[in-house]
Backbone as a printed PyTorch tensor [residue, N CA C, xyz], in Angstrom:
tensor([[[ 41.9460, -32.0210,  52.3960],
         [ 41.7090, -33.1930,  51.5980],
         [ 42.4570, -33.0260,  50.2770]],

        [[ 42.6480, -34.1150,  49.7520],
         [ 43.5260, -34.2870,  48.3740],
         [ 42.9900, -34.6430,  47.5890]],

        [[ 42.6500, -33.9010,  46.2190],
         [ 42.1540, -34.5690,  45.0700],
         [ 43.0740, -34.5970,  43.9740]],

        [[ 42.3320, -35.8970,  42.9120],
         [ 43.4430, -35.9330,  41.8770],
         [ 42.1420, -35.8550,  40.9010]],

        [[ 43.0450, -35.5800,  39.7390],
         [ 41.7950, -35.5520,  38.8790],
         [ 42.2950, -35.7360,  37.2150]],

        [[ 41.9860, -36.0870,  36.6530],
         [ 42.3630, -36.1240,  35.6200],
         [ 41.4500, -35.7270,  34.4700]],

        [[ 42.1530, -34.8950,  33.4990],
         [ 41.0090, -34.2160,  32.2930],
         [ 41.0810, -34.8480,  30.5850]],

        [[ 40.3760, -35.0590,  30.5960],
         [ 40.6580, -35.6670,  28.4270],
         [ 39.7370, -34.6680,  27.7130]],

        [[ 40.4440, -34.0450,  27.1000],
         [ 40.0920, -32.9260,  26.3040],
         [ 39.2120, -33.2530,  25.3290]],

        [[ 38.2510, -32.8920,  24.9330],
         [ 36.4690, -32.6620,  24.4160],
         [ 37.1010, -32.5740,  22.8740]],

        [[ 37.5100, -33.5970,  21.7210],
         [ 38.0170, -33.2240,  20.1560],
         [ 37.4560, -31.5940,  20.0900]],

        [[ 38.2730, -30.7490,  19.5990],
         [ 37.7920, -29.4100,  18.7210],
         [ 37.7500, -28.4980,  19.9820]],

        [[ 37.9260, -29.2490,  20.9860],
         [ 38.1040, -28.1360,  22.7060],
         [ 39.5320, -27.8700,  22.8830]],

        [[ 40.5920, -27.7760,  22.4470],
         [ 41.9700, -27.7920,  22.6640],
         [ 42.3460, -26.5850,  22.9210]],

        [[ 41.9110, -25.3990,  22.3510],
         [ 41.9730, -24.1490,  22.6710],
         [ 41.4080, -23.5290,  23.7510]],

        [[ 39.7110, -23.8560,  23.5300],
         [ 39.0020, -23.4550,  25.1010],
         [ 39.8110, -24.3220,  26.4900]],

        [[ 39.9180, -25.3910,  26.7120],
         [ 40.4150, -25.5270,  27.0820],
         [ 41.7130, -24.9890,  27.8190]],

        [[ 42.7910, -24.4020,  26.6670],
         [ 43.8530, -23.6400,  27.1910],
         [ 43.8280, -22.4730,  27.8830]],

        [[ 42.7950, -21.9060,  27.0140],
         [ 41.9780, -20.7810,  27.4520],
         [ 41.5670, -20.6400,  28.8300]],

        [[ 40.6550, -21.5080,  29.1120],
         [ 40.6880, -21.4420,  30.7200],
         [ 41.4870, -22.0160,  31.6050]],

        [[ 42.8000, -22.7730,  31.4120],
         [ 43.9090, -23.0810,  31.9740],
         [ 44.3280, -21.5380,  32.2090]],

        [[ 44.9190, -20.8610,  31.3100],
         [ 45.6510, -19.8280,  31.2450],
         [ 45.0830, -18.1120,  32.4370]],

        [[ 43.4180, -18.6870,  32.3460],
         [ 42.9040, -17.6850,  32.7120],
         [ 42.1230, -17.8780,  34.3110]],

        [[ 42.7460, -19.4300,  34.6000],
         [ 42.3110, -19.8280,  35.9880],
         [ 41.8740, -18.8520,  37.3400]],

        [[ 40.9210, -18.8450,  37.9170],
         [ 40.6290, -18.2910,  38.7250],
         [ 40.6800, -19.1930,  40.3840]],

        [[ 41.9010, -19.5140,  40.3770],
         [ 41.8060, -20.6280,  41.9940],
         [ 41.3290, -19.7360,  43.2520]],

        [[ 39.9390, -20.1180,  43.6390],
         [ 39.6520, -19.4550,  44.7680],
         [ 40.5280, -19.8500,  45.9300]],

        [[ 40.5430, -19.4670,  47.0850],
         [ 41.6450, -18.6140,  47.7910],
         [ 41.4800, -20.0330,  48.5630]],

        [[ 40.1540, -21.0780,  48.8430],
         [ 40.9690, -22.3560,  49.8300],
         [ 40.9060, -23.7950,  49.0210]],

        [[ 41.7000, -23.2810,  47.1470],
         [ 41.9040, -24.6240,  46.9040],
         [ 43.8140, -24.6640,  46.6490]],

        [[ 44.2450, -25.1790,  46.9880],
         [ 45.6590, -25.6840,  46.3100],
         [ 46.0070, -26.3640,  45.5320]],

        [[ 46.5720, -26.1530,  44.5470],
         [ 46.6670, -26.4640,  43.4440],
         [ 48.4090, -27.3820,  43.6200]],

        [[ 48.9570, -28.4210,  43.6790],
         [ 49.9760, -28.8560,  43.8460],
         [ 50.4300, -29.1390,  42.4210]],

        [[ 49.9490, -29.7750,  41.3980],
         [ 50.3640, -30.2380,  40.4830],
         [ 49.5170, -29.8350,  39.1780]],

        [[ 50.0320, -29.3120,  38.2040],
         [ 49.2130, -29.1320,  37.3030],
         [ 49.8570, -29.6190,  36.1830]],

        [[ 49.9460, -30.8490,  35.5560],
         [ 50.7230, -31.5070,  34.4270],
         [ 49.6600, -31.6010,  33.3200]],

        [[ 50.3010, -31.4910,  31.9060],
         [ 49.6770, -31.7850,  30.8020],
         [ 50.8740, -33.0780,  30.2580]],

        [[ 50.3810, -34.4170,  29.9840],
         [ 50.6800, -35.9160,  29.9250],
         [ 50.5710, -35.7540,  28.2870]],

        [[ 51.7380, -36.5900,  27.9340],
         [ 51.8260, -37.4790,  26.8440],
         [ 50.9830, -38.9160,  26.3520]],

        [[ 50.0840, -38.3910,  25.8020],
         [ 48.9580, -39.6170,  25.4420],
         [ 47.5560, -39.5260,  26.5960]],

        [[ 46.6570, -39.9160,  26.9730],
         [ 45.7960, -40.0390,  27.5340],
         [ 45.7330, -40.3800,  28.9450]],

        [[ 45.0560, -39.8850,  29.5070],
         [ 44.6160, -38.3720,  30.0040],
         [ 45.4080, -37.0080,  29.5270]],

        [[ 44.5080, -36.4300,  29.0990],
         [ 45.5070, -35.0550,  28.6330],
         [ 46.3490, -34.1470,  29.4350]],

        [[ 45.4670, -34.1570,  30.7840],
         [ 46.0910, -33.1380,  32.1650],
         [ 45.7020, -34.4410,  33.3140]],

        [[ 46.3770, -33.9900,  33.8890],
         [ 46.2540, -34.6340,  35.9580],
         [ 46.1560, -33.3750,  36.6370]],

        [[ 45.4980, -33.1220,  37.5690],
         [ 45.7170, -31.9720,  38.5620],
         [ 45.3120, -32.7690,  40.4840]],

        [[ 46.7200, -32.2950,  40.5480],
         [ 46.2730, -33.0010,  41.8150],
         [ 46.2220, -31.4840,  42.7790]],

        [[ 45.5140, -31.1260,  43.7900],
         [ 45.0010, -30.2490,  44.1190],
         [ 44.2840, -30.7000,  45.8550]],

        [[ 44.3920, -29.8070,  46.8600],
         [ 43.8610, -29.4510,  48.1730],
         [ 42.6500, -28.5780,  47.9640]],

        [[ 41.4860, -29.0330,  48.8370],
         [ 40.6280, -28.5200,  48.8070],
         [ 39.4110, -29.0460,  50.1470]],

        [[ 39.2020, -27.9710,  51.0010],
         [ 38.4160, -28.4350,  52.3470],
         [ 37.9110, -29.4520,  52.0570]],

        [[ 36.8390, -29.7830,  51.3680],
         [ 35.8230, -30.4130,  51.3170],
         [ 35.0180, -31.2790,  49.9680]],

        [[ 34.7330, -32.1780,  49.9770],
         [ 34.5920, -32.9860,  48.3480],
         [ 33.6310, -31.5290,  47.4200]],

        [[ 32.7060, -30.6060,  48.0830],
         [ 31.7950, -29.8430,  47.8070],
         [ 32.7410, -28.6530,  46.6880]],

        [[ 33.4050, -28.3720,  47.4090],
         [ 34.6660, -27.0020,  47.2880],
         [ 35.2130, -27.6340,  45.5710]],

        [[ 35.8250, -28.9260,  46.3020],
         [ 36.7850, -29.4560,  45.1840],
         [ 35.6990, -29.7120,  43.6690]],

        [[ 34.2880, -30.4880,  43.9410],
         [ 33.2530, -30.1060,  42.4030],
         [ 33.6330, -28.7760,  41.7460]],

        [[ 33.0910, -27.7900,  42.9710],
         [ 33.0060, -26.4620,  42.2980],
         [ 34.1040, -26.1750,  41.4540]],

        [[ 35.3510, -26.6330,  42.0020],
         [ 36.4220, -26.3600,  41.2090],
         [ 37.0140, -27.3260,  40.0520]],

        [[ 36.3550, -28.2400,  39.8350],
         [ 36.8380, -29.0140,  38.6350],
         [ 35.7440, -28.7700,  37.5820]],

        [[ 34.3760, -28.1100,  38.2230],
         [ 33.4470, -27.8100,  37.0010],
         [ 33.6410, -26.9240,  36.2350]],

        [[ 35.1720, -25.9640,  36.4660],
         [ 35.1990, -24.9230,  35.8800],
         [ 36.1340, -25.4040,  34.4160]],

        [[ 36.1360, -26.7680,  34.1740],
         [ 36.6920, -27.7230,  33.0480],
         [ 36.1960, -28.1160,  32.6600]],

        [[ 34.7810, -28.1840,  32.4560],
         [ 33.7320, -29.3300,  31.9290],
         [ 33.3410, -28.8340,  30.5000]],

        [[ 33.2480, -27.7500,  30.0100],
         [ 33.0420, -27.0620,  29.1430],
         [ 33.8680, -27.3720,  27.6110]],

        [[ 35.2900, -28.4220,  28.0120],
         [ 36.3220, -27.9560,  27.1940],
         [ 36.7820, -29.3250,  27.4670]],

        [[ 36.6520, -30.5010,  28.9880],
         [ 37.0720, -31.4190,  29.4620],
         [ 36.2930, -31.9400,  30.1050]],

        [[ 36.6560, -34.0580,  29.8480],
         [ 36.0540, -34.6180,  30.6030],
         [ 36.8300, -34.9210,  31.6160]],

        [[ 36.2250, -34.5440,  33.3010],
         [ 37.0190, -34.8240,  34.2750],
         [ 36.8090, -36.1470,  35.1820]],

        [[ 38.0470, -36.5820,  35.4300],
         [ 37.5460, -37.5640,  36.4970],
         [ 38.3230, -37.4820,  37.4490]],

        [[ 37.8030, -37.3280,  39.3000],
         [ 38.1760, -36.7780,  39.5250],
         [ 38.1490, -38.1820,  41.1910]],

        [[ 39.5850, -38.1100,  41.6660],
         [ 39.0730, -39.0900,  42.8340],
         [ 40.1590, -38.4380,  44.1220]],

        [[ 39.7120, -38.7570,  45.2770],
         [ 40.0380, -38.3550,  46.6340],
         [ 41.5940, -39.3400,  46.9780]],

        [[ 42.2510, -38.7160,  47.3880],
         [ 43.8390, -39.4720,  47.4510],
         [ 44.0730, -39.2120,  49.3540]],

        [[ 44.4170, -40.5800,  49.3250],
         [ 44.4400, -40.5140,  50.8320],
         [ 46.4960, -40.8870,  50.8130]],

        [[ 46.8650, -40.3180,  51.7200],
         [ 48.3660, -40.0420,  51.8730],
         [ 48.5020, -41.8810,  52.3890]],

        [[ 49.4720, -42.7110,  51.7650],
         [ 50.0550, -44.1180,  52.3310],
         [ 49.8270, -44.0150,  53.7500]],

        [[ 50.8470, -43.2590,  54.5130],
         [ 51.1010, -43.5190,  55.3170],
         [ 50.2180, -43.1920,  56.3660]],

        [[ 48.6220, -42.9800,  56.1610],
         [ 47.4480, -42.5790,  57.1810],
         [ 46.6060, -43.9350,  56.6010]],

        [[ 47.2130, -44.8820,  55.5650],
         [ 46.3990, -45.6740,  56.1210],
         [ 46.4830, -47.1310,  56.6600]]])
């Protein structure tokens, strides 16, 4: 499955934030395809593989601390 997600950084979180960018721990069945930091709002996009909607929470909660995420399921054009 494909998620996208997008993060807006928490005012006065800009560092924590980097902080746990830098120090990411991607468990072994998420994929990480895209990891962009954007000009103007949303601060980051991460679009990312991950089994199951369950898997993919676990792994965007590890941003919540520093970022607000929003996070939605991307289905490929051409499957639908």
């Amino acid at each position: 499955m494909i998620f996208v997600s997008t993060l807006d950084v928490i005012p006065g979180k800009v560092d924590e934030l980097q902080s746990i960018i830098r120090s990411l721990d991607v468990p072994e069945d998420i994929k990480i395809r895209e990891f962009l930091s954007l000009f103007g709002k949303p601060d980051f996009i991460v679009t990312f593989e991950a089994p199951n909607e369950e898997k993919a929470m676990s792994f965007i909660l590890k941003f919540v601390s520093a970022a607000v995420p929003k996070t939605s399921l991307g289905v490929p054009v051409e499957n639908m």
